[in-house]
PDB file with one MODEL, atoms N, CA, C and O in Angstrom:
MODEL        1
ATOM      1  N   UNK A   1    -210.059   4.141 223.875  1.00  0.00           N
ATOM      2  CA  UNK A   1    -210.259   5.162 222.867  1.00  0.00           C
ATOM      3  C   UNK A   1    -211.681   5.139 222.307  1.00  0.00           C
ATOM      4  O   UNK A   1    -212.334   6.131 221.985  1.00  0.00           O
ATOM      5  N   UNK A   2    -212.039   3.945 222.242  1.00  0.00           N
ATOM      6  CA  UNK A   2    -213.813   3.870 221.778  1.00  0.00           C
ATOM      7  C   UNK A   2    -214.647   4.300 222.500  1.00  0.00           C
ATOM      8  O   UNK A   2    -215.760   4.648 222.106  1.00  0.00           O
ATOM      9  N   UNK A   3    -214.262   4.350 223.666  1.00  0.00           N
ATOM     10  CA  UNK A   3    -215.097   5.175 224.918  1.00  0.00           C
ATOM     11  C   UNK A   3    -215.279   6.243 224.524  1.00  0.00           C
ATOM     12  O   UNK A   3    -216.378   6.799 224.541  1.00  0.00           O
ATOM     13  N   UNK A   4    -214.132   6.778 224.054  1.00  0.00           N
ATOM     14  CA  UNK A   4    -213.992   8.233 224.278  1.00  0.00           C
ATOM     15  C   UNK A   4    -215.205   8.418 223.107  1.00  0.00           C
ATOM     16  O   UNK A   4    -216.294   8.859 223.473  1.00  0.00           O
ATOM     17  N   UNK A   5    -214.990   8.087 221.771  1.00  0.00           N
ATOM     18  CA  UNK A   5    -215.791   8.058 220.680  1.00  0.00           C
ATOM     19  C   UNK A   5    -217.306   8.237 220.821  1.00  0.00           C
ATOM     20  O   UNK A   5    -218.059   9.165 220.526  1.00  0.00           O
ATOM     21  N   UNK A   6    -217.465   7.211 221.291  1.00  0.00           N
ATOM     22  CA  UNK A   6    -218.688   6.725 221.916  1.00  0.00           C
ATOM     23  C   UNK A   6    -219.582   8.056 222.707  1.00  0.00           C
ATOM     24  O   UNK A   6    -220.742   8.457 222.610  1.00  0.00           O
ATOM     25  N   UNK A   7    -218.398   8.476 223.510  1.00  0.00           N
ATOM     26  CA  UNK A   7    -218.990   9.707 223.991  1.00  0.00           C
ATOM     27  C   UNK A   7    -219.462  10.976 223.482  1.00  0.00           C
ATOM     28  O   UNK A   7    -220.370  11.717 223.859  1.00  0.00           O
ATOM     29  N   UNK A   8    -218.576  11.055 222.475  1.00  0.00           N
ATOM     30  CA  UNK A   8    -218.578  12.076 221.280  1.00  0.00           C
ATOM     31  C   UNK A   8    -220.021  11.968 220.643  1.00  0.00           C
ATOM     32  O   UNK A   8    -220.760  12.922 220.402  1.00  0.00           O
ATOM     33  N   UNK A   9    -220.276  10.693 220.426  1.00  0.00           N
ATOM     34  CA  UNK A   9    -221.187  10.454 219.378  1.00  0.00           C
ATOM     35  C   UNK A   9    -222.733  10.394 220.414  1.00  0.00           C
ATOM     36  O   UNK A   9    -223.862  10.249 219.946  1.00  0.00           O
ATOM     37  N   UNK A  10    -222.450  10.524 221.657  1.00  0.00           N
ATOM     38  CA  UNK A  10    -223.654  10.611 222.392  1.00  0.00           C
ATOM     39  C   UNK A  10    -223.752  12.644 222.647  1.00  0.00           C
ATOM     40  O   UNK A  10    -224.887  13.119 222.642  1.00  0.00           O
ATOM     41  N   UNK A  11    -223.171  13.112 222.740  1.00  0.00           N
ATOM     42  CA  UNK A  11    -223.007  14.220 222.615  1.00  0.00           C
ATOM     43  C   UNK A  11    -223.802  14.958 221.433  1.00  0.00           C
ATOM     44  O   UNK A  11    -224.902  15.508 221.464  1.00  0.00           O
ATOM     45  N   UNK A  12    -222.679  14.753 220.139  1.00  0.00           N
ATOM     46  CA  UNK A  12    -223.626  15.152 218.907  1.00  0.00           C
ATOM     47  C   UNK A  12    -225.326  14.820 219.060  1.00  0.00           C
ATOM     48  O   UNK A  12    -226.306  15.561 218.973  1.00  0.00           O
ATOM     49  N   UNK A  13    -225.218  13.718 219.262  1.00  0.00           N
ATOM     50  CA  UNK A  13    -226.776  12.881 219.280  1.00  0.00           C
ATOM     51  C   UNK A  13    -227.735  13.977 220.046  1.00  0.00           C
ATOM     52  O   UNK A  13    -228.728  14.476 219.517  1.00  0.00           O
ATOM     53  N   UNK A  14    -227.207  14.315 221.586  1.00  0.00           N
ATOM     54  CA  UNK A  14    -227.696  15.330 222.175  1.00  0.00           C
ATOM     55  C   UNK A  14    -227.751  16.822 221.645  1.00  0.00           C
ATOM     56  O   UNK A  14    -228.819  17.424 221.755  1.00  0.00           O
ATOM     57  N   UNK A  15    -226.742  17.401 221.119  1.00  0.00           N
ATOM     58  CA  UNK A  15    -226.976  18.686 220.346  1.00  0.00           C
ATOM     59  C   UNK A  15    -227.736  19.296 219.544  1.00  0.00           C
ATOM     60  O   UNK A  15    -228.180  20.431 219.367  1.00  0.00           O
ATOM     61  N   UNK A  16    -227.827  17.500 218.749  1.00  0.00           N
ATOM     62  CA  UNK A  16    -229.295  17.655 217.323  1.00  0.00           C
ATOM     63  C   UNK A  16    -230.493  17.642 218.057  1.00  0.00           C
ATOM     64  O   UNK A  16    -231.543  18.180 217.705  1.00  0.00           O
ATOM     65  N   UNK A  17    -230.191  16.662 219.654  1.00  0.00           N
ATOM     66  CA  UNK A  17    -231.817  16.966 219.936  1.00  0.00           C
ATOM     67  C   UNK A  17    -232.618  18.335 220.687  1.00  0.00           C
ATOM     68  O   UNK A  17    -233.700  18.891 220.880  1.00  0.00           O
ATOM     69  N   UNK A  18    -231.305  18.369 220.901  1.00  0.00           N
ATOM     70  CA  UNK A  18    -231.519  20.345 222.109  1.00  0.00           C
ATOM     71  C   UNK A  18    -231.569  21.133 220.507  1.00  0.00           C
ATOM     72  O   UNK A  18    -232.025  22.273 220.600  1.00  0.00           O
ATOM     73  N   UNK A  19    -231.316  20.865 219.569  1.00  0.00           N
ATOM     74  CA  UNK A  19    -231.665  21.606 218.207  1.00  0.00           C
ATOM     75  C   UNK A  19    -230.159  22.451 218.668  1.00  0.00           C
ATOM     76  O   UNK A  19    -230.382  23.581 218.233  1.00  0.00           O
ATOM     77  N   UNK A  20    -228.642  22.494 219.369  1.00  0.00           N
ATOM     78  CA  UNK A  20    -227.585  23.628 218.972  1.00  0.00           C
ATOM     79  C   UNK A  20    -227.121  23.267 217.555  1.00  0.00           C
ATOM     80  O   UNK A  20    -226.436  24.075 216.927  1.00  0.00           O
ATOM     81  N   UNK A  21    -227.523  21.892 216.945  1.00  0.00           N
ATOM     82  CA  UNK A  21    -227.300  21.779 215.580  1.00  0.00           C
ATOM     83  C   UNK A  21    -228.438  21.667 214.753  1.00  0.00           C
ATOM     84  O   UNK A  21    -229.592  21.814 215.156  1.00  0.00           O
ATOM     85  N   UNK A  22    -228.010  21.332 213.255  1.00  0.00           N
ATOM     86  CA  UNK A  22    -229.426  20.695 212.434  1.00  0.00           C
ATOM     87  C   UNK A  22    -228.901  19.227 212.265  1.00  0.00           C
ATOM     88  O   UNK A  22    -227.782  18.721 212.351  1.00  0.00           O
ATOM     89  N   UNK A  23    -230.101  18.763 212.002  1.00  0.00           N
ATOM     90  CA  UNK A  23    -230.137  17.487 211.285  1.00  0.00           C
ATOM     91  C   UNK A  23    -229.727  17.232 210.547  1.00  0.00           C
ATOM     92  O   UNK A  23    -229.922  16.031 210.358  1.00  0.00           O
ATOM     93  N   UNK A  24    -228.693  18.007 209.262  1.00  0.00           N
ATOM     94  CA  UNK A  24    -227.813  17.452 208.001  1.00  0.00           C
ATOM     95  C   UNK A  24    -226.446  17.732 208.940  1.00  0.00           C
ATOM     96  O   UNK A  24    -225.470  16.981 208.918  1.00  0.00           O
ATOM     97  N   UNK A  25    -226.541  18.918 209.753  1.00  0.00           N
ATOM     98  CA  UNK A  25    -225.109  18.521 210.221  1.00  0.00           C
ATOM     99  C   UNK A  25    -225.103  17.126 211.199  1.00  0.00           C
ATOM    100  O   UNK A  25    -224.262  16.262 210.951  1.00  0.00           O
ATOM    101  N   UNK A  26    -225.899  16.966 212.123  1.00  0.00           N
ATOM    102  CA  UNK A  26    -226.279  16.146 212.878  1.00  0.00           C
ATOM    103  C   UNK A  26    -225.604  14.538 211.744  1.00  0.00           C
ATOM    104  O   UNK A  26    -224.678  13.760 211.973  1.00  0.00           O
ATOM    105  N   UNK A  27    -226.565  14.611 210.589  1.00  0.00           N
ATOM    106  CA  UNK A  27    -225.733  13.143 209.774  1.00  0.00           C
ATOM    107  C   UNK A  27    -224.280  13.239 209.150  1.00  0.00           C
ATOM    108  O   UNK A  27    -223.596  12.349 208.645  1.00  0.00           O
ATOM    109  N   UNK A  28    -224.004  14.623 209.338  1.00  0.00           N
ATOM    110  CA  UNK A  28    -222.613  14.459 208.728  1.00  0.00           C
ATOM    111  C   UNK A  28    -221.683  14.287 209.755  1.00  0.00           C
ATOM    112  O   UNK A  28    -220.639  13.649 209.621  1.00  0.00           O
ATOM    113  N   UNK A  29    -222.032  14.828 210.744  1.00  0.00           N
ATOM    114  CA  UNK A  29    -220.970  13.863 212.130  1.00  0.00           C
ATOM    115  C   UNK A  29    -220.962  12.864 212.299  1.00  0.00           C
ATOM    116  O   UNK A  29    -219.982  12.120 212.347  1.00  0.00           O
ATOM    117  N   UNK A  30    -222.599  12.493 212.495  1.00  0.00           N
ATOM    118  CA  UNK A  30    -222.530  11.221 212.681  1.00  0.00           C
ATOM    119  C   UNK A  30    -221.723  10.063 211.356  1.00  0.00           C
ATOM    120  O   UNK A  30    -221.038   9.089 211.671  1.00  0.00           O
ATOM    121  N   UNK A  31    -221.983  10.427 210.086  1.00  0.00           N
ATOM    122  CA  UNK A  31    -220.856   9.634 209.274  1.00  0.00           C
ATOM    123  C   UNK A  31    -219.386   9.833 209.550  1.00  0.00           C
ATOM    124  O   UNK A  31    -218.538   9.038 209.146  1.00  0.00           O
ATOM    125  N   UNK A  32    -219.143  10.784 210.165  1.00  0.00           N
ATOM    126  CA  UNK A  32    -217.438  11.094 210.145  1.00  0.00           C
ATOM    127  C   UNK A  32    -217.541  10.158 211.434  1.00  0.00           C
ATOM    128  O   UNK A  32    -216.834   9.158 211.318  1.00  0.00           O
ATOM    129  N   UNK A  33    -218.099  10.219 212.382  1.00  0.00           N
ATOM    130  CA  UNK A  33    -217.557   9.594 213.863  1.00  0.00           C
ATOM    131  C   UNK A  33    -217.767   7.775 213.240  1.00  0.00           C
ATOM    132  O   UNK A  33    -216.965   6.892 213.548  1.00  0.00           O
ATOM    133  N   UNK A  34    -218.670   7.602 212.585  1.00  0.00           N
ATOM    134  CA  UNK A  34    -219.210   6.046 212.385  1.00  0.00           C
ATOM    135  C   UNK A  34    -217.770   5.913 211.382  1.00  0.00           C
ATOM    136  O   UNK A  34    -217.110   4.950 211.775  1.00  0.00           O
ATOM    137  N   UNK A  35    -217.248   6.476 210.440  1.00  0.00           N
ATOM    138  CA  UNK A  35    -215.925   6.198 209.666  1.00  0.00           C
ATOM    139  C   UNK A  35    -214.604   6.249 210.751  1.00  0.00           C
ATOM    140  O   UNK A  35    -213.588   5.618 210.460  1.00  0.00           O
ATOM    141  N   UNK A  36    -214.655   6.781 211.608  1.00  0.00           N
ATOM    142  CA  UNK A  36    -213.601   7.098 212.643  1.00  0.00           C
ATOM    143  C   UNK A  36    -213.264   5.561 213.231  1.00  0.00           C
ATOM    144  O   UNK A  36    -212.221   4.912 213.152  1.00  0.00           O
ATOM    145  N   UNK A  37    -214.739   5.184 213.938  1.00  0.00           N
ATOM    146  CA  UNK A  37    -215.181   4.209 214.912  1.00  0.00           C
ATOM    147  C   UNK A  37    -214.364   3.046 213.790  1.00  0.00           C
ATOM    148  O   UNK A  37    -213.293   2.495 214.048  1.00  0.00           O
ATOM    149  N   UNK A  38    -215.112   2.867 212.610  1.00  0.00           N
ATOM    150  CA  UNK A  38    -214.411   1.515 211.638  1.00  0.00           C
ATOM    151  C   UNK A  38    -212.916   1.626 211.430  1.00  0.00           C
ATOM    152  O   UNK A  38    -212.271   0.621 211.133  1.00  0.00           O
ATOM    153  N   UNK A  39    -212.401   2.685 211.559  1.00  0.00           N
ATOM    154  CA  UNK A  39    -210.997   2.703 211.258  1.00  0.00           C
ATOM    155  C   UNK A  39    -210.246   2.527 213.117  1.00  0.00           C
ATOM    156  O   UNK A  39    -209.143   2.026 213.337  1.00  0.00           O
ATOM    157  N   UNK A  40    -210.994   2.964 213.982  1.00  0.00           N
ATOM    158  CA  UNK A  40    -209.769   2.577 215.441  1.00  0.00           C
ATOM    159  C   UNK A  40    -209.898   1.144 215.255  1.00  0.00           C
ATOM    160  O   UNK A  40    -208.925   0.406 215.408  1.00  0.00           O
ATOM    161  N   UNK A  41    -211.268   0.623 214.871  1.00  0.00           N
ATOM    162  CA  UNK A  41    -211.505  -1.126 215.195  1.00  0.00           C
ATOM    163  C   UNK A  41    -210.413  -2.120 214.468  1.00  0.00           C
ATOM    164  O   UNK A  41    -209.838  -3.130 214.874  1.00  0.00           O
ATOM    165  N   UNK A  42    -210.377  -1.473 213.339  1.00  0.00           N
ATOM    166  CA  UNK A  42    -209.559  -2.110 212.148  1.00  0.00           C
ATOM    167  C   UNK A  42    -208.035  -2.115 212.774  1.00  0.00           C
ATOM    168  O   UNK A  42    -207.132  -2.943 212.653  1.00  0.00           O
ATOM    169  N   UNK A  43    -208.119  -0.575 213.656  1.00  0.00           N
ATOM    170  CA  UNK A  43    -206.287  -0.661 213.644  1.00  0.00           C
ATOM    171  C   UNK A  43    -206.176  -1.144 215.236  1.00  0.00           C
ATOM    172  O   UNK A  43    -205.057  -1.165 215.747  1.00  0.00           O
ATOM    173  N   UNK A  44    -207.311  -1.519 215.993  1.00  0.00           N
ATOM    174  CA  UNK A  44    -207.367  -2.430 217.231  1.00  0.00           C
ATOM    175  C   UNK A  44    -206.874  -3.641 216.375  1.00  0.00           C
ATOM    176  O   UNK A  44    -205.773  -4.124 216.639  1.00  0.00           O
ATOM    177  N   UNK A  45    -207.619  -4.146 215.381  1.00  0.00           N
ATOM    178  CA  UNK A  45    -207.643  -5.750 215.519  1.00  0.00           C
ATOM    179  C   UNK A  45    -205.669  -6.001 214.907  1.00  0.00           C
ATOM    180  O   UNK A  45    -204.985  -6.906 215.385  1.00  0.00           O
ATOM    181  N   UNK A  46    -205.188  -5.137 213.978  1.00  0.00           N
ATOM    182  CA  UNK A  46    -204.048  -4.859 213.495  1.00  0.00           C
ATOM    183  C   UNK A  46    -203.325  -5.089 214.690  1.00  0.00           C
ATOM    184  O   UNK A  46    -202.763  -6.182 214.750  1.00  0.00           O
ATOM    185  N   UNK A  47    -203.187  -4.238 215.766  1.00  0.00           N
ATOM    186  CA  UNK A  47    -202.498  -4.524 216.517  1.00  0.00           C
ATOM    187  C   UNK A  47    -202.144  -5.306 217.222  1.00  0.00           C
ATOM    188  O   UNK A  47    -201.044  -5.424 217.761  1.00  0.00           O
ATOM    189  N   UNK A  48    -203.537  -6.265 217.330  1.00  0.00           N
ATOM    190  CA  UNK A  48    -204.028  -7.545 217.871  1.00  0.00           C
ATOM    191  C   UNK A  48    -202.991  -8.410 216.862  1.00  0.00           C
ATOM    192  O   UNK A  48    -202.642  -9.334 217.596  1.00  0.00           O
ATOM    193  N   UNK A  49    -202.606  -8.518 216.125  1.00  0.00           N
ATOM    194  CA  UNK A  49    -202.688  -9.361 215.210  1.00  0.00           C
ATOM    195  C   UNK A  49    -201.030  -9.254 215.422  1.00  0.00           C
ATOM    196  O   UNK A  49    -200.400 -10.218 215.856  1.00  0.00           O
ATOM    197  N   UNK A  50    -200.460  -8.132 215.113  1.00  0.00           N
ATOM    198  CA  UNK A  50    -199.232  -7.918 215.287  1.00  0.00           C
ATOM    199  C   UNK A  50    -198.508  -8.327 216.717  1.00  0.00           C
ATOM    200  O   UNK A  50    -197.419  -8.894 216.797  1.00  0.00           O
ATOM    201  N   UNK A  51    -199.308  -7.938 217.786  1.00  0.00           N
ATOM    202  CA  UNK A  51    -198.677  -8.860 218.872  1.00  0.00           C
ATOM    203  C   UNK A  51    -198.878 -10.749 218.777  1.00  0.00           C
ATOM    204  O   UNK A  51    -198.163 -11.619 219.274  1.00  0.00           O
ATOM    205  N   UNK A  52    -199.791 -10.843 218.168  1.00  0.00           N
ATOM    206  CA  UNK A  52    -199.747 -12.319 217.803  1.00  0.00           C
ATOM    207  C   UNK A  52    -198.990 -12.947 217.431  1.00  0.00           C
ATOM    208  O   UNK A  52    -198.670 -14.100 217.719  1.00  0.00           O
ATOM    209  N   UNK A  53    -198.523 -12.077 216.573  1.00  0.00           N
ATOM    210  CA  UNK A  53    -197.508 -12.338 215.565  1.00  0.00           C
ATOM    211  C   UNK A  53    -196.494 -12.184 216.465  1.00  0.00           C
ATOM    212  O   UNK A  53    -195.484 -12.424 215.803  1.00  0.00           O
ATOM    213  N   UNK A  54    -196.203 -11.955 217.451  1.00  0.00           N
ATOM    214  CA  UNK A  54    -195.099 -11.192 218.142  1.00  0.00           C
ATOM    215  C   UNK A  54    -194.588 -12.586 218.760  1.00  0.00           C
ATOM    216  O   UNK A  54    -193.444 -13.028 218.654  1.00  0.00           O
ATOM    217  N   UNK A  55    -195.910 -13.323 219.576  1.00  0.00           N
ATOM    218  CA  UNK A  55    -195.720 -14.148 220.589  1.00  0.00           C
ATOM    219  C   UNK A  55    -195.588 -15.497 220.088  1.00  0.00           C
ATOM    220  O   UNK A  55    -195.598 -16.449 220.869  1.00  0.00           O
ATOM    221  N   UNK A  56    -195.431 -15.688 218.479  1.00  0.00           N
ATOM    222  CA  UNK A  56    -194.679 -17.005 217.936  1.00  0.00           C
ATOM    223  C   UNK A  56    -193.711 -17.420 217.857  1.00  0.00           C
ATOM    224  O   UNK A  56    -192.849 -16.630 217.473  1.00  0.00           O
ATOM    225  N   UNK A  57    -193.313 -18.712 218.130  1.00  0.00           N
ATOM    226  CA  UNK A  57    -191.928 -18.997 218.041  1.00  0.00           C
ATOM    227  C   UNK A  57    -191.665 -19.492 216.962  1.00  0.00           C
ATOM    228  O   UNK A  57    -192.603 -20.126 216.477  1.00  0.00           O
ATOM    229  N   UNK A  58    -190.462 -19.449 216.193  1.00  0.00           N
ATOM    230  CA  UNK A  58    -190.032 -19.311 214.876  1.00  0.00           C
ATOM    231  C   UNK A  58    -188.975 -20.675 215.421  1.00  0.00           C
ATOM    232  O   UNK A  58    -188.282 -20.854 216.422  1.00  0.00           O
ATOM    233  N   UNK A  59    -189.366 -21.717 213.831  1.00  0.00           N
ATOM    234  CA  UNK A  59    -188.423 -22.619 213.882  1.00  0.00           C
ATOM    235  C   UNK A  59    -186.980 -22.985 213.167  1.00  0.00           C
ATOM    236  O   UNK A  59    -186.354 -23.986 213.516  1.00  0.00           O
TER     237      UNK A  59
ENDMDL
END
């Protein structure tokens, strides 16, 4: 899924520089995709954590 992101955010990057956008929109994507990016990571490591939790044995 970060791939995909990643791609997104190389995209925008390209739009602002071919000028199909401006530069305030250009930073306001880029904050929405950089808030996006911190929230899949957070709910990667969550999940991480939850299968961890998964693979303990209980005494």
């Amino acid at each position: 899924m970060r791939e995909s992101l990643l791609e997104v955010q190389v995209y925008i990057r390209l739009m602002c520089d071919l000028r199909y956008i401006s530069e305030k929109k250009y930073v306001e994507l880029a904050e929405q995709t950089a808030s996006m990016s911190k929230q899949m990571v957070a709910w990667e490591k969550s999940e991480q954590q939850k299968q961890s939790d998964g693979n303990r044995c209980e005494d």
